[in-house]
C-alpha positions in Angstrom: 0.6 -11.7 6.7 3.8 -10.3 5.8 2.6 -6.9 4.6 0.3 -6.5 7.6 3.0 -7.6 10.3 5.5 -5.2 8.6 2.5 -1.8 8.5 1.6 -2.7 11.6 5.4 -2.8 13.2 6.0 0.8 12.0 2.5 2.3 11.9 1.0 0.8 15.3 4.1 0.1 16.6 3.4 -3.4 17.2 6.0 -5.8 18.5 7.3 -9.4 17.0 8.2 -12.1 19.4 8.8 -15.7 18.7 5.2 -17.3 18.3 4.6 -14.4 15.8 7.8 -15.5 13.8 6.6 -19.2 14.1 3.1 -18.5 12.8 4.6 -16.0 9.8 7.3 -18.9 8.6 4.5 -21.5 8.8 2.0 -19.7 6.9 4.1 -18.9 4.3 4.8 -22.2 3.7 0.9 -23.4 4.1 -0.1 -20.7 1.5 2.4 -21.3 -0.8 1.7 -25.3 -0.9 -2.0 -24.5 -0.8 -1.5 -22.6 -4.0 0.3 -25.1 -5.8 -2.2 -27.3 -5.0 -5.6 -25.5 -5.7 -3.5 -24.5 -9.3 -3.6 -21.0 -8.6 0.4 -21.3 -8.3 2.8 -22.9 -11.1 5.9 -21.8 -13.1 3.9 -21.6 -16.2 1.5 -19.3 -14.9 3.7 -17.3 -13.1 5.3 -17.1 -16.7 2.1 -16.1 -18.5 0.7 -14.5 -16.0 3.4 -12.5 -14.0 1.3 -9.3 -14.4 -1.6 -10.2 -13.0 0.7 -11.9 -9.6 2.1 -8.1 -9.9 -1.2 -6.5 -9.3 -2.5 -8.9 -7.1 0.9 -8.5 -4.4 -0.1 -5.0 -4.8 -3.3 -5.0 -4.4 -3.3 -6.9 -1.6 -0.2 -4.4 -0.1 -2.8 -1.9 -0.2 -5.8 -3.7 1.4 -3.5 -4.3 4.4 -2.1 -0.9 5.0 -5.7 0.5 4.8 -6.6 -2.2 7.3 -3.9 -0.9 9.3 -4.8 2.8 8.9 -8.2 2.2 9.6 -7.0 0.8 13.2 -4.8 3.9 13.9 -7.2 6.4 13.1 -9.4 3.9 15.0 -6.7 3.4 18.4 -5.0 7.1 18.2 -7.3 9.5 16.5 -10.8 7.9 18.4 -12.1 8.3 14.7 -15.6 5.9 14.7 -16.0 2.7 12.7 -19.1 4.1 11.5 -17.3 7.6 10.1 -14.5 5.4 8.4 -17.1 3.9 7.2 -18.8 6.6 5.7 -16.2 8.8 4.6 -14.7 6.0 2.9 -17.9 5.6 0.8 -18.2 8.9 -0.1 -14.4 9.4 -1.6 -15.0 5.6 -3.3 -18.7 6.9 -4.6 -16.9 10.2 -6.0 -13.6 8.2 -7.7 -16.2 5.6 -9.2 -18.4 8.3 -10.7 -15.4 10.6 -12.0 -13.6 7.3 -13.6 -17.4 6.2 -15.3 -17.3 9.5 -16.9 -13.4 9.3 -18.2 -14.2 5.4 -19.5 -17.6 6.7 -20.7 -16.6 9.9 -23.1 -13.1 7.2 -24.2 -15.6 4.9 -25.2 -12.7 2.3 -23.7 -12.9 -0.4 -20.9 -16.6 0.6 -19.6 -19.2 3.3 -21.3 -22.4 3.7 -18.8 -24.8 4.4 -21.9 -24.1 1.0 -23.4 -24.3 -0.5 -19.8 -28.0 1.5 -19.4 -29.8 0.5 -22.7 -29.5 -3.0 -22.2 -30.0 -2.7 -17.9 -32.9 -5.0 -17.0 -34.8 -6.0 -13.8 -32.6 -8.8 -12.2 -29.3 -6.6 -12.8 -31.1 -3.9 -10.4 -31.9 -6.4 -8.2 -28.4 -8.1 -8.4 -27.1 -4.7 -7.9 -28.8 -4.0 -4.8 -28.3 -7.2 -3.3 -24.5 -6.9 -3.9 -24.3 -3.4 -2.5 -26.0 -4.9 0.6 -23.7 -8.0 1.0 -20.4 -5.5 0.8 -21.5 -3.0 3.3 -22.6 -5.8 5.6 -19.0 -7.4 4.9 -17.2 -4.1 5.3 -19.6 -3.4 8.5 -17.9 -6.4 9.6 -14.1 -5.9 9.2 -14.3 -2.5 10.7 -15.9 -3.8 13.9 -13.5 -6.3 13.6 -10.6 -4.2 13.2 -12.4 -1.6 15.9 -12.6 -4.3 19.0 -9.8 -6.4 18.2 -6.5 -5.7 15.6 -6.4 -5.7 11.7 -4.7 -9.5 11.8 -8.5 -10.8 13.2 -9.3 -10.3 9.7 -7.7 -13.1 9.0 -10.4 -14.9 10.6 -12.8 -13.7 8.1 -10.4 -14.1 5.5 -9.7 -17.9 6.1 -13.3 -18.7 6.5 -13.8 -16.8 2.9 -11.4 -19.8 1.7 -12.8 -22.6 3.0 -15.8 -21.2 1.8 -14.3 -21.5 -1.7 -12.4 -25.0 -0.9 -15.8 -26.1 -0.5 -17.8 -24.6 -3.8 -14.3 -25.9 -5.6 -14.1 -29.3 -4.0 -15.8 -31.2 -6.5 -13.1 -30.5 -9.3 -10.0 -31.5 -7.0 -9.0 -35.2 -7.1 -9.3 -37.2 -3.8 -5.7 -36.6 -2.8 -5.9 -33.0 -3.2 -8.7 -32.4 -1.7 -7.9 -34.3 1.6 -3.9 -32.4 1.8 -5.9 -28.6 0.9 -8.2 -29.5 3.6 -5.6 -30.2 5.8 -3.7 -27.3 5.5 -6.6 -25.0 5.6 -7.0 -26.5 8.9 -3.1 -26.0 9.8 -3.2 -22.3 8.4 -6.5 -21.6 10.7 -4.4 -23.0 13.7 -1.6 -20.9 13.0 -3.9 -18.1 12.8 -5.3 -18.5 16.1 -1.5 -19.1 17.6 -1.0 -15.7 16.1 -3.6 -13.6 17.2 -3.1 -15.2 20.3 -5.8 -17.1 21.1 -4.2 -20.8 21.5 -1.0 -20.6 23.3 2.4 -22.9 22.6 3.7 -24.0 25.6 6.5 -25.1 24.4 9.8 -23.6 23.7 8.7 -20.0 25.6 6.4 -19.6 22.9 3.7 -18.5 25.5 6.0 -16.5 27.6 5.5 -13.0 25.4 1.9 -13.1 24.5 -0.3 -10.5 25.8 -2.0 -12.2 28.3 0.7 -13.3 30.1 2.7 -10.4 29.9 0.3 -8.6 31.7 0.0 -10.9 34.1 4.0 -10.7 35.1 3.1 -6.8 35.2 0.7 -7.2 37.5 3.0 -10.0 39.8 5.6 -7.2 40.0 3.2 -4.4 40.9 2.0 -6.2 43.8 5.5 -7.1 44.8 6.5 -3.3 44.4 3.6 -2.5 46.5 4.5 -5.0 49.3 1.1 -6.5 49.4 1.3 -10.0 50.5 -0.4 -13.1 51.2 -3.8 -11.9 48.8 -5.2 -13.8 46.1 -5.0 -12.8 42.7 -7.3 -13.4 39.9 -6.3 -12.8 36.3 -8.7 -14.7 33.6 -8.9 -18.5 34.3 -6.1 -17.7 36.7 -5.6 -17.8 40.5 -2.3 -17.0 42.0 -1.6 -16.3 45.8 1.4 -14.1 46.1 3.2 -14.4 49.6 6.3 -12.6 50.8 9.3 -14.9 50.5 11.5 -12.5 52.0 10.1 -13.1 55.7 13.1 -14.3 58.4 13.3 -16.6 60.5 12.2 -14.7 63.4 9.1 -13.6 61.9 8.0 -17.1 61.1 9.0 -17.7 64.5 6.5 -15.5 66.2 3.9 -16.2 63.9 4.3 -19.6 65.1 4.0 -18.8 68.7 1.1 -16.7 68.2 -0.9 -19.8 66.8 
């Protein structure tokens, strides 16, 4: 959440208001907690391990600023899901093949002529099956990403982990199990705060949010162009907006002419 709210600040020029700050705190905490939990987290490993946390902050730096990208060439350049889609496939397709051939001739890491001789039928069929899964998934964050913004993915990113939670559940003890739950839960909420589909109304947490920005926007364009006393609808709202300015003498008449 961090790299993404910071790429998409600069890049898409997106602004932070308070619920945002409330959801990024609060999922920090909730990730870090669910980590330490599920054992993925822990001095020791950090210790033993501090490479691999390395490449995964990295790695994960990267998937967000291409989710990012991918909306701006989306948003600015009117570039297609569908040609992201596809050029991104061809430049991964030509990197894959040019690294098999490096690994191949080192004879280090991966060599596609060992890989071939002992290829059998379910591999191909495990293959394919994979290939379709991934396009299908990446299909699915670029439409994503296309009709909404690149922190929906979350959404498809949470339900990954509970996804998990649940194929892992049965080697968690009770206690565990029941607190992860509960802050998957707490993280989804947060989630949903953020992308602004459940409001806070507390604090003026609500006041900024996109919806009801635009709403105020629309308020003050029908008082700038002095149309009164009409009925506005906006989403599940309806607002009447009448001229408070009106004297004394106008109410006056209006009450004779009745």
């Amino acid at each position: 959440m961090i790299f993404l709210t910071l790429f998409s600040h600069f890049i898409l020029k997106m602004k932070l208001y308070k619920h945002h700050f409330l959801c990024i705190t609060t999922n920090i905490i909730i990730g870090i907690l669910f980590n330490v939990l599920s054992g993925r987290l822990s001095i020791d490993s950090i210790k033993k391990y501090y490479h691999y946390y390395l490449v995964s902050i990295l790695t994960t730096g990267l998937y967000n600023l291409t989710y990012v990208l991918e909306k701006y060439y989306m948003f600015f350049k009117y570039i297609k899901s569908y040609e992201i889609l596809f050029l991104e496939g061809i430049i991964e397709l030509f990197l894959s093949i040019v690294t098999l051939i490096i690994t191949t001739n080192i004879g280090y890491i991966d060599n596609f002529w060992d890989y071939w001789e002992n290829l059998d039928g379910n591999e191909i069929v495990i293959f394919f099956v994979l290939t379709l899964i991934y396009f299908l998934d990446y299909t699915l964050i670029l439409s994503v990403l296309d009709i909404f913004t690149p922190f929906h993915v979350f959404l498809i990113t949470i339900v990954s982990e509970i996804i998990l939670f649940f194929y892992n559940i049965d080697k968690m003890n009770i206690i565990v199990a029941i607190l992860s739950f509960i802050l998957l839960i707490l993280d989804t909420f947060m989630i949903l705060v953020f992308i602004e589909l459940l409001e806070l109304n507390f604090c003026d947490l609500s006041k900024m949010t996109g919806k009801n920005i635009e709403l105020r926007a629309r308020i003050d364009s029908l008082n700038d162009d002095k149309i009164f006393d009409k009925e506005v609808t906006f989403g599940e709202y309806e607002l009447e907006i009448k001229d408070d300015q009106e004297t004394e003498t106008d109410l006056t008449e209006r009450g004779t002419i009745n």
